[in-house]
C-alpha positions as CSV (number, residue, x, y, z in Angstrom):
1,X,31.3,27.7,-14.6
2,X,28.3,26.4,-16.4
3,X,28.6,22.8,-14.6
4,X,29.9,24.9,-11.6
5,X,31.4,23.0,-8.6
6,X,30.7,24.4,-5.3
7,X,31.7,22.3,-1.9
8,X,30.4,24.2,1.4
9,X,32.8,23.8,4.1
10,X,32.6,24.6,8.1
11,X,35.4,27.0,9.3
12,X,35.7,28.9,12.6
13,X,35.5,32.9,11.6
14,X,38.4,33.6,13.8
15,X,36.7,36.0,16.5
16,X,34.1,34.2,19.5
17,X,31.9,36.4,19.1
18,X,30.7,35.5,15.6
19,X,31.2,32.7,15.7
20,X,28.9,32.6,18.8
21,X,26.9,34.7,17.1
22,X,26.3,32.2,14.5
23,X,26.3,28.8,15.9
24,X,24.7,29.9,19.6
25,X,23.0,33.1,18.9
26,X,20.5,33.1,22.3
27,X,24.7,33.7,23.6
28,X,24.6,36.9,21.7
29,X,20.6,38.4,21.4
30,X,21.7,41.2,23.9
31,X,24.2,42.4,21.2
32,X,22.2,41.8,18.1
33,X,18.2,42.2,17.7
34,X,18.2,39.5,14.8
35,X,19.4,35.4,14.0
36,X,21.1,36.4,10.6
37,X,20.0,33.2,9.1
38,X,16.5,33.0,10.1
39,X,13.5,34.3,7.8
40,X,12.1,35.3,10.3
41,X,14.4,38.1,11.5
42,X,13.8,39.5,7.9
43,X,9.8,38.8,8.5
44,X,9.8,40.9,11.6
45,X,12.7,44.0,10.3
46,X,10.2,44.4,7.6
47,X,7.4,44.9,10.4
48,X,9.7,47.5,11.9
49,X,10.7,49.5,8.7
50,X,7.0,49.4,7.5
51,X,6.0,50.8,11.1
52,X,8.3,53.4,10.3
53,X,8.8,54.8,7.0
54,X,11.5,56.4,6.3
55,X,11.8,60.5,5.0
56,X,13.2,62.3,2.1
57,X,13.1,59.4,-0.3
58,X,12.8,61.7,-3.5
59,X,15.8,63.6,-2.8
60,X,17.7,60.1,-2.1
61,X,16.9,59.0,-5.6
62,X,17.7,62.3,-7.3
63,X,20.8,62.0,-5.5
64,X,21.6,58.3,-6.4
65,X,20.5,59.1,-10.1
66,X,23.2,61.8,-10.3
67,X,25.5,60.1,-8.5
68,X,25.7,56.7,-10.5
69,X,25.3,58.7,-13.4
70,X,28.3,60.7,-12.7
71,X,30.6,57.3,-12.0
72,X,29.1,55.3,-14.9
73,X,26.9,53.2,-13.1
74,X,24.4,54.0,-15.8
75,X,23.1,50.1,-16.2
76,X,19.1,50.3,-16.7
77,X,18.8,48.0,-13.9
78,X,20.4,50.3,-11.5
79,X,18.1,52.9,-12.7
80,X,15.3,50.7,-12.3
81,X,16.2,49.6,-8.5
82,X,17.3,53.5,-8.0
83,X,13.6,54.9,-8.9
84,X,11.9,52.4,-6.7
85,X,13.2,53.5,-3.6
86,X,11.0,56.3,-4.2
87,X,8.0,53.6,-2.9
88,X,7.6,53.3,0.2
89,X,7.5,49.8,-0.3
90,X,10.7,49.2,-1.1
91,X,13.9,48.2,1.0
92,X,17.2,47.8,0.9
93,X,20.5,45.0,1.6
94,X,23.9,47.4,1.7
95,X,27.0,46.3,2.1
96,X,30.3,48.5,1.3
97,X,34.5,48.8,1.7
98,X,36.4,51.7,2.0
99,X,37.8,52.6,-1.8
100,X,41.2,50.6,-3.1
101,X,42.7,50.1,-6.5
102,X,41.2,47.7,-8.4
103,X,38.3,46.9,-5.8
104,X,40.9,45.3,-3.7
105,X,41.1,42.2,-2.0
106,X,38.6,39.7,-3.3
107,X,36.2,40.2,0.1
108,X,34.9,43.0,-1.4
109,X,33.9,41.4,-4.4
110,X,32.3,38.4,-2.1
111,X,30.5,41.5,0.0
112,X,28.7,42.7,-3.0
113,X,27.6,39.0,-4.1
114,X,26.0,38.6,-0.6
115,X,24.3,41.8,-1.3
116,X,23.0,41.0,-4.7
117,X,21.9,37.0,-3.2
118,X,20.0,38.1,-0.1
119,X,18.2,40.8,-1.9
120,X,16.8,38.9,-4.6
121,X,16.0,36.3,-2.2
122,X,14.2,38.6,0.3
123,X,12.2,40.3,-2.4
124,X,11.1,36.6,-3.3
125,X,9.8,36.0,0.1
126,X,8.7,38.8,1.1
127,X,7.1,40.2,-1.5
128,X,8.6,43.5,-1.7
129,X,11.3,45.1,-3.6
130,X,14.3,44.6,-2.7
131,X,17.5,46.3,-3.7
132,X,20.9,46.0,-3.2
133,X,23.2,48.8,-2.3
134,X,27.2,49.2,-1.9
135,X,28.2,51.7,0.4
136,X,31.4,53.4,-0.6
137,X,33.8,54.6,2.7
138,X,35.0,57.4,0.5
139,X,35.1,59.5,4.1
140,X,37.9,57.1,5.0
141,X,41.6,58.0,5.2
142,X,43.2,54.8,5.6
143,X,45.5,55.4,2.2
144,X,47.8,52.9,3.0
145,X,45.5,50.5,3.4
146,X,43.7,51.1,0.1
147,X,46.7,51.6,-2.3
148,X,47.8,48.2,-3.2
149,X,47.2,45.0,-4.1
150,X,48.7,41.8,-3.9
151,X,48.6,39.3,-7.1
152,X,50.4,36.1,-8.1
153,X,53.4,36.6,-10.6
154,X,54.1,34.4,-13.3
155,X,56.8,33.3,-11.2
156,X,54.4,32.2,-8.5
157,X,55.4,34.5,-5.6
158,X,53.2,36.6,-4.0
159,X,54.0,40.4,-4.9
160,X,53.0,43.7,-3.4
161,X,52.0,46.4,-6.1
162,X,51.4,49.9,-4.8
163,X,50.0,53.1,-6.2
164,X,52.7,55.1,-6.5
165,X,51.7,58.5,-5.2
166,X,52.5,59.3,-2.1
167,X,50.1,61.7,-0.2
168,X,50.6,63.5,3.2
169,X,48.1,64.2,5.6
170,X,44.5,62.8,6.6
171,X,42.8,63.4,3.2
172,X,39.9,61.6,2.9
173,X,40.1,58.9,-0.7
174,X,37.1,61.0,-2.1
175,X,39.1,64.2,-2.0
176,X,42.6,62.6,-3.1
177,X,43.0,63.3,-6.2
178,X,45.7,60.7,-8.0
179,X,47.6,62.1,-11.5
180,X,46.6,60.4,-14.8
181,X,50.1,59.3,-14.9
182,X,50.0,57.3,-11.7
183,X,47.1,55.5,-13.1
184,X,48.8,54.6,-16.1
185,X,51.6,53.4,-14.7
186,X,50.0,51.1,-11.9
187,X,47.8,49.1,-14.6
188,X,50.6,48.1,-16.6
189,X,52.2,47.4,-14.5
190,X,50.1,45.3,-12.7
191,X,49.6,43.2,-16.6
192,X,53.0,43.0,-16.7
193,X,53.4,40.4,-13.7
194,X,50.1,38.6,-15.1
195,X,50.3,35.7,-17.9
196,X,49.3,37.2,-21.2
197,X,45.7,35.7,-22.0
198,X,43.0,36.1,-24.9
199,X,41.9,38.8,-22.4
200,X,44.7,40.3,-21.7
201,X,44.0,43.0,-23.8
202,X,40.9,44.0,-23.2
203,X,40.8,44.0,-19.5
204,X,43.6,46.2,-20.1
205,X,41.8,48.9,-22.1
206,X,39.0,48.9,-20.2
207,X,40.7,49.6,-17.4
208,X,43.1,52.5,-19.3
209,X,39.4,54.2,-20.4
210,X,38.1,54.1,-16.4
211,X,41.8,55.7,-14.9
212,X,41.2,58.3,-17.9
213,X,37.9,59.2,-16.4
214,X,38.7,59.0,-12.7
215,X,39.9,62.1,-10.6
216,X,40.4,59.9,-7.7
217,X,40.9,56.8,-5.9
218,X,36.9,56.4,-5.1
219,X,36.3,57.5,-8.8
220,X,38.4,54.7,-9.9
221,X,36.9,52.1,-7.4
222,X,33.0,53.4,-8.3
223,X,33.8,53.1,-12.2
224,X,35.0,49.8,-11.2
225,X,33.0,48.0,-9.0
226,X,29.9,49.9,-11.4
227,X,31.6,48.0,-14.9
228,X,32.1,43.9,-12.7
229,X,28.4,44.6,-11.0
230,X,26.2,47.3,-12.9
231,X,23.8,44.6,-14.7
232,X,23.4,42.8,-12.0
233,X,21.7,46.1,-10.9
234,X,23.9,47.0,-7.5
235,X,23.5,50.5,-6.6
236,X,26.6,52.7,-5.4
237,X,26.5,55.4,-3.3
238,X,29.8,57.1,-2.0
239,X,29.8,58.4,2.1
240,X,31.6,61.7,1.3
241,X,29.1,62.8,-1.5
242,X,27.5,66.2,-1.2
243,X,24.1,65.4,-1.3
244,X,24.9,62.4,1.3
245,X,26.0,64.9,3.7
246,X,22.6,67.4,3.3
247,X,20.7,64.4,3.5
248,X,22.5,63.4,6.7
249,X,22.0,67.1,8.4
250,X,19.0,66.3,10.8
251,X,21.0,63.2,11.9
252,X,24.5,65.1,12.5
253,X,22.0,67.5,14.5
254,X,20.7,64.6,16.9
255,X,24.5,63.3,17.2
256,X,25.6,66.4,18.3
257,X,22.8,67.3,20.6
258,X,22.7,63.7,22.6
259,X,26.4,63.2,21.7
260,X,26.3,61.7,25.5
261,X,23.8,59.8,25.6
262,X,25.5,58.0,22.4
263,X,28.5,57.5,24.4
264,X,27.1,56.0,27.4
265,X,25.0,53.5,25.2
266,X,28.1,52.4,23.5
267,X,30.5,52.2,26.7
268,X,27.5,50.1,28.6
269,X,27.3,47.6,25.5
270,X,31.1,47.6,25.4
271,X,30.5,46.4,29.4
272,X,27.9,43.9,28.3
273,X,29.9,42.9,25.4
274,X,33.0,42.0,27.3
275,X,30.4,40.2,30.5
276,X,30.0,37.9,28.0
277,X,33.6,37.4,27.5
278,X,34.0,39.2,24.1
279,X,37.1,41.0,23.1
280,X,35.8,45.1,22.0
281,X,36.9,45.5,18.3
282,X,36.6,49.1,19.0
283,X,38.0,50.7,21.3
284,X,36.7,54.4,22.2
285,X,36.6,57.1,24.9
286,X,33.4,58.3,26.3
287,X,35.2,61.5,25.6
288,X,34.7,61.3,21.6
289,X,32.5,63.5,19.7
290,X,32.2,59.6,17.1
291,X,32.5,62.4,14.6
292,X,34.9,63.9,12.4
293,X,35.0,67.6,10.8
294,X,36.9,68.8,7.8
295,X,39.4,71.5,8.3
296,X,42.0,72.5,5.5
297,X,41.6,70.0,3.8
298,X,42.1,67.2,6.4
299,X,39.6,64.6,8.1
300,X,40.0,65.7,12.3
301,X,38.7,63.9,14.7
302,X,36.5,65.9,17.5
303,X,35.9,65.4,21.4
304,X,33.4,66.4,23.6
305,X,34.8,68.6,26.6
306,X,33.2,68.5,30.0
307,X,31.7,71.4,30.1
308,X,29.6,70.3,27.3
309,X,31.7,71.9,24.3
310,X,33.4,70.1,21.8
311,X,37.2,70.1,20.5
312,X,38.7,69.5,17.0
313,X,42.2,67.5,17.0
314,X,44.1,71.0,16.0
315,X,42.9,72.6,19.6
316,X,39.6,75.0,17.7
317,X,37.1,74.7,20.3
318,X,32.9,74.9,19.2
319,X,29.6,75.3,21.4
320,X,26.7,73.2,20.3
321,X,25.0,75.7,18.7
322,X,28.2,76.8,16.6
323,X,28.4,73.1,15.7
324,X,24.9,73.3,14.6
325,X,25.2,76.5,12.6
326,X,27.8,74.8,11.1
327,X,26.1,71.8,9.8
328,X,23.7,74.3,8.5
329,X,25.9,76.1,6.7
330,X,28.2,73.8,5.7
331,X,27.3,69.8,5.9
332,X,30.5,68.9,4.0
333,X,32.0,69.5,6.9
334,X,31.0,66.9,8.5
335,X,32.2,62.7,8.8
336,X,31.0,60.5,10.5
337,X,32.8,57.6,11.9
338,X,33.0,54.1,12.5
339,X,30.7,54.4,15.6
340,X,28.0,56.9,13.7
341,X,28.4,55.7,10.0
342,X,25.8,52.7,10.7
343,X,23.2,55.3,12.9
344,X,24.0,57.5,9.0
345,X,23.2,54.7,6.9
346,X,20.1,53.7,9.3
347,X,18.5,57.4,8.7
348,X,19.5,57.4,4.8
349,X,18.0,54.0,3.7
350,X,15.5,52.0,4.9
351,X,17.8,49.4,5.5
352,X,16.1,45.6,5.3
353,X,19.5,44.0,5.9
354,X,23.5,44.9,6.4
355,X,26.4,42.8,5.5
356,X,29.7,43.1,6.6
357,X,33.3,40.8,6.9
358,X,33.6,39.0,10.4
359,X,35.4,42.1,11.6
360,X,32.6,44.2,11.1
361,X,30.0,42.0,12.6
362,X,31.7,41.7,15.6
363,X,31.9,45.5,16.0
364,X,28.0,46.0,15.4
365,X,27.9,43.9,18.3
366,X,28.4,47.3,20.2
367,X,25.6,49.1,18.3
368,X,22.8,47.9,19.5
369,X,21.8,49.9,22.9
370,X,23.2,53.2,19.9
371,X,20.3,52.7,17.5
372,X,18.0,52.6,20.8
373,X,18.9,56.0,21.9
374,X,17.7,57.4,18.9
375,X,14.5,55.5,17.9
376,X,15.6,53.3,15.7
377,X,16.5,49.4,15.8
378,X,19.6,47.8,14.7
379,X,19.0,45.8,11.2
380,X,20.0,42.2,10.2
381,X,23.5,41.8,10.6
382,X,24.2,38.9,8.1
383,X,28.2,37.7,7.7
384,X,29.5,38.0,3.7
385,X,29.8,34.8,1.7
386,X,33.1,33.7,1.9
387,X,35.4,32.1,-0.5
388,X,38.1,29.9,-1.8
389,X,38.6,29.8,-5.4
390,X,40.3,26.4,-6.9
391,X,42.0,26.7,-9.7
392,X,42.5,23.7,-12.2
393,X,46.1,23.8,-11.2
394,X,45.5,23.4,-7.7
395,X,42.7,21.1,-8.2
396,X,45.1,18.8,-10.6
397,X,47.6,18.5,-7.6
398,X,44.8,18.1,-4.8
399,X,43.8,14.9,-7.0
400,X,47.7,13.8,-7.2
401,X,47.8,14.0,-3.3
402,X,44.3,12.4,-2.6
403,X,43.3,16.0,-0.8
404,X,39.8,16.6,-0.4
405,X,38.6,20.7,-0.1
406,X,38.9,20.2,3.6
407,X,42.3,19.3,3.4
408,X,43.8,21.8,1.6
409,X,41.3,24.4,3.5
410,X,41.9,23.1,7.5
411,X,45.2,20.9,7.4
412,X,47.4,21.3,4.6
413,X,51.0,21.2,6.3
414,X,49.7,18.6,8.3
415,X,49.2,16.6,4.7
416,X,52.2,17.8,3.4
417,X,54.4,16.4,6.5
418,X,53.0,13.0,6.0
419,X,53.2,13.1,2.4
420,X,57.0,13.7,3.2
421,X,57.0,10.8,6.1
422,X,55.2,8.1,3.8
423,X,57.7,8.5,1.2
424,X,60.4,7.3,3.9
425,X,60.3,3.8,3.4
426,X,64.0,3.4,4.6
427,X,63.2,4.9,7.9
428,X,66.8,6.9,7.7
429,X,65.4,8.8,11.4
430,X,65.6,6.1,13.1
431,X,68.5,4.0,11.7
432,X,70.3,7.0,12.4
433,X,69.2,7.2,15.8
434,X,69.9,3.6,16.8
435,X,73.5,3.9,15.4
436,X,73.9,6.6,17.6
437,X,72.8,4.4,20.5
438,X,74.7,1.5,19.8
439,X,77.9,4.0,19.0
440,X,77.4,4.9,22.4
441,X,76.9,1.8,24.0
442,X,80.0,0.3,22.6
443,X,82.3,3.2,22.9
444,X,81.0,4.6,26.4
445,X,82.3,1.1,28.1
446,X,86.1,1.3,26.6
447,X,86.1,4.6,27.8
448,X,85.7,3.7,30.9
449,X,88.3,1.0,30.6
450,X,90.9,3.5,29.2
451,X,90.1,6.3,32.2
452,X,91.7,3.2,34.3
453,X,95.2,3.5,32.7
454,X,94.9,7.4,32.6
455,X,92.1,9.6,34.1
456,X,93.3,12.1,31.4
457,X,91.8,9.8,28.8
458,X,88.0,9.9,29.9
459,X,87.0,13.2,28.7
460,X,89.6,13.0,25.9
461,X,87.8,9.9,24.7
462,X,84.2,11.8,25.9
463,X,85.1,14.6,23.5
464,X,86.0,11.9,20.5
465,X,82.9,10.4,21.0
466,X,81.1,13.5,20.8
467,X,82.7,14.1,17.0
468,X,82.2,10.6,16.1
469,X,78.5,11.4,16.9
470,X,78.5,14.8,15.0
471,X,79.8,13.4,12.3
472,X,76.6,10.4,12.3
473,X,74.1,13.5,12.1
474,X,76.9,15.4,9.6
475,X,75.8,12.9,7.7
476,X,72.5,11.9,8.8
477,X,71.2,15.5,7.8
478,X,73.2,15.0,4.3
479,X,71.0,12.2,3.9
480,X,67.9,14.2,5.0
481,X,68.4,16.7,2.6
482,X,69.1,14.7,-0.7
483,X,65.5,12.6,0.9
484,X,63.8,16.0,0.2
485,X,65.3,16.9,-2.5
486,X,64.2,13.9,-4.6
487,X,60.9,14.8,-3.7
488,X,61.3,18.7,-4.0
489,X,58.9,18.7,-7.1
490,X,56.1,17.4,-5.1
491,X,57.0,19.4,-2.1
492,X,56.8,22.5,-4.6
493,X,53.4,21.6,-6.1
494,X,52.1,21.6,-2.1
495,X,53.4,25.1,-1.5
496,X,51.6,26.3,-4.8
497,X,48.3,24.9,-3.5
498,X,49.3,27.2,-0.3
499,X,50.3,30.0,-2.4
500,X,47.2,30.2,-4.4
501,X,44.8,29.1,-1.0
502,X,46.8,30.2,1.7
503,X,49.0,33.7,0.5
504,X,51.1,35.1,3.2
505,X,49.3,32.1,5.1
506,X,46.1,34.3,4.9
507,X,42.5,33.2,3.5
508,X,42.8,34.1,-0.4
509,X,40.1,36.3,-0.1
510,X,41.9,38.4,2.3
511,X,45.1,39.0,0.0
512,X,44.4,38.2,-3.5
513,X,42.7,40.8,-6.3
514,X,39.8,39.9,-8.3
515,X,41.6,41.0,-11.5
516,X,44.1,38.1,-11.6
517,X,41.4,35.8,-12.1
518,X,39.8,38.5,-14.3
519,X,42.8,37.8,-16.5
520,X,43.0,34.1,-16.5
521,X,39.4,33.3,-17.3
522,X,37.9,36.6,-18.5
523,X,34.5,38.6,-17.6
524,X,32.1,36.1,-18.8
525,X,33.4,34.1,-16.2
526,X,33.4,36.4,-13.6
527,X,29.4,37.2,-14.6
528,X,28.9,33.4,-13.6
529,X,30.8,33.9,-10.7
530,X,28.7,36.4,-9.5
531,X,25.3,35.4,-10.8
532,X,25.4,32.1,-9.8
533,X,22.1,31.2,-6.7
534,X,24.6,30.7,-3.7
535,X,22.7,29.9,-0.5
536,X,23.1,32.6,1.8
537,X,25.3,30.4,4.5
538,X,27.6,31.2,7.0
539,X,29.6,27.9,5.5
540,X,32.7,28.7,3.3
541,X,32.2,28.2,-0.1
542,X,35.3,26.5,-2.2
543,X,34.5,27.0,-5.8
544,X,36.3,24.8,-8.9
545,X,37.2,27.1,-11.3
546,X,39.0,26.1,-15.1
């Protein structure tokens, strides 16, 4: 990528309210506090988080330090960005994905780029450090969501490869523990649907030596994600570690205690949201505690009662003050969820900007009136780059077709259809439709003639008709067929541009694993890749890669 080739393109982001949220924000200020393109949303949050400086700093970075340390995120410039978070002075851009193998689909590769972009750019502008952090959803229990990938086989089809380890139950990924085995097994075979390269082998090892010193899924993700963005100086920190959960004590404690007002904030923006004429991305009861508690072993949710008590899913009932003695005693016990995990990040890190996939920004759009209740003030909600990747293949057939980017990225079965109807030059459609007509202006006449000798004979000769006429498309769809097979190779070469674009017809970014590419071009490319100054932009980014 050293001459790199980057073509910004305009795309819809599939949900109203971002894209409203983007293109006509005065629409959407109710829902969020800041434009997320603007410099001057980042002028004023820094105003905000300067008026309010945030607690417990030391203990964050002792935690941090440990943390990474533990996962190998041991790069000095992590360090570095770690230790100043220890100044009041400096802020941070976080971004995070619940745990899968092999980091998972590319979007949460492109999250951490946005991350690692608008935090060297902010601390530019603004004059203050600024660091970027990856959030780790180790709390979640989604492990069907996080144990597979999907990659492109030698063969060209898209293939599903899944951990194989079952697990029963709503463990949290933090606490699953998955057999060395299992590890094993899953990387090679992964390699083995991938083209043999000159890095072949070493992506390989490296990836053997991290499953060797990972006890679970997160472990494998943090060692991960730590070895592709480490240098660059990204900081990891995982939801479900234990020194998270102390630090996250005195906000559990205002949860619990105004665990209505919460609700009511949230069910009153969900009104506003859907005034506006916004579909709610989540949906929740004014009932729920928007926490979960750990209880043999398993992640359950909790509901508040009317009489002011609260309920785990397995019927054990708690007072608010047994609730607090609780998260005195034991913190760990404690998740939050998708409601309270941005009001947790909000009182852990002073929190300059978040980014998050479309999904996730429309969400935060019911946060808002939440981070009121408590005193605080909902950050910069800023959309992840996105991307295509185009590879030299698909770039050598989008020049054979005369496709530009925005064909293969907005219409490519549209160019594929007329690529198929240019190539017609006999017009076989409609030859074989005007035979048709003159068969049956010809024959329809004689029948009638016929019917005069013998009414029997007009729908004997109706019915003869009708076979002469099936046999014309018999024959006309023979023709059809040996039309598109003379130009099968071409059609073929489309569909690979939609395979490697368009997978499952989904963005690539949504289905395909960084560690395909990984393979094909190795790290050094993949350090460009992620280096390289991308404008912060809500445009899609399609990027030539060879």
């Amino acid at each position: 990528m050293n001459n790199v080739q980057i073509e910004s393109i305009k795309l819809p982001f599939g949900q109203n309210i971002v894209n409203d949220y983007i293109d006509y924000y005065p629409k959407t200020a109710e829902l969020y506090p800041y434009h997320p393109y603007q410099q001057e949303s980042y002028e004023r949050r820094l105003r905000w988080l300067s008026e309010h400086p945030h607690e417990n700093r030391a203990a964050l970075v002792d935690g941090l330090l440990d943390w990474n340390t533990r996962v190998g995120n041991t790069h000095e410039r992590v360090r570095e960005n770690i230790e100043a978070l220890s100044h009041p002075d400096t802020y941070t851009v976080v971004t995070g994905q619940q745990a899968g193998v092999l980091t998972g689909p590319l979007y949460t590769i492109h999250k951490a780029i946005t991350a690692l972009r608008i935090a060297e750019e902010q601390q530019r502008r603004l004059g203050v450090r600024v660091v970027p952090v990856f959030w780790i959803a180790g709390e979640d229990h989604d492990y069907e969501e996080a144990n597979h990938v999907y990659v492109q086989t030698r063969s060209g089809e898209v293939c599903k490869q899944r951990l194989d380890y079952e697990t029963e139950g709503r463990t949290s990924v933090t606490h699953l523990s998955i057999p060395q085995d299992v590890w094993q097994a899953y990387i090679d075979g992964f390699f083995a649907e991938q083209i043999e390269t000159e890095f072949t082998g070493d992506l390989k090892a490296h990836l053997h030596t991290i499953a060797g010193e990972s006890k679970t899924l997160t472990d494998f993700f943090a060692r991960t994600i730590a070895w592709l963005f480490g240098e660059a100086g990204l900081i990891l920190i995982d939801s479900a570690a234990p020194f998270v959960r102390v630090l996250e004590q005195d906000g559990f404690a205002q949860v619990i205690r105004r665990n209505e007002e919460l609700n009511e904030a949230v069910a009153v923006q969900g009104q506003k949201l859907t005034a506006l004429g916004y579909h709610r991305q989540v949906e929740t009861e004014r009932s729920s505690a928007q926490f979960f508690l750990y209880r043999n072993g398993e992640r359950s949710g909790v509901e508040r009662l009317a009489d002011g008590t609260f309920r785990t899913r397995d019927g054990v009932v708690y007072t608010e003050e047994e609730l607090l003695a609780l998260l005195m005693n034991e913190p760990e016990s404690f998740s939050a969820n998708v409601v309270t995990r941005p009001l947790m990040q909000e009182w852990l890190l002073p929190v300059l900007a978040f980014v998050g996939g479309p999904g996730e920004v429309a969400y935060w759009g019911l946060y808002a009136r939440m981070f009121d209740v408590f005193g605080l003030e909902m950050p910069p909600v800023v959309p992840r780059l996105s991307f295509s990747l185009l590879e030299g293949a698909v770039q050598k057939n989008m020049r054979k077709f005369e496709l530009s980017t925005y064909d293969v990225l907005t219409k490519l079965a549209e160019k594929r259809d007329a690529y198929l109807v240019a190539q017609d030059t006999l017009h076989l459609d409609e030859k074989f439709a005007a035979v048709k007509r003159q068969m049956r202006a010809l024959y329809t006449p004689l029948i009638e003639e016929a019917s005069g000798i013998e009414q029997g004979l007009r729908p004997l000769g109706e019915k003869n008709l009708d076979k002469i006429l099936e046999q014309v498309d018999f024959y006309a769809k023979r023709s059809q067929s040996a039309f598109v097979k003379k130009h099968e190779s071409s059609l073929r070469q489309f569909d690979r541009i939609r395979t490697a674009v368009f997978p499952m017809d989904k963005p690539q970014e949504r289905v395909y694993n960084v560690f395909g590419y990984l393979n094909k071009y190795g790290i050094g490319w993949f350090r460009e890749f992620r280096s390289y100054p991308y404008d912060v932009t809500p445009e899609h980014l399609a990027v030539r890669v060879d």
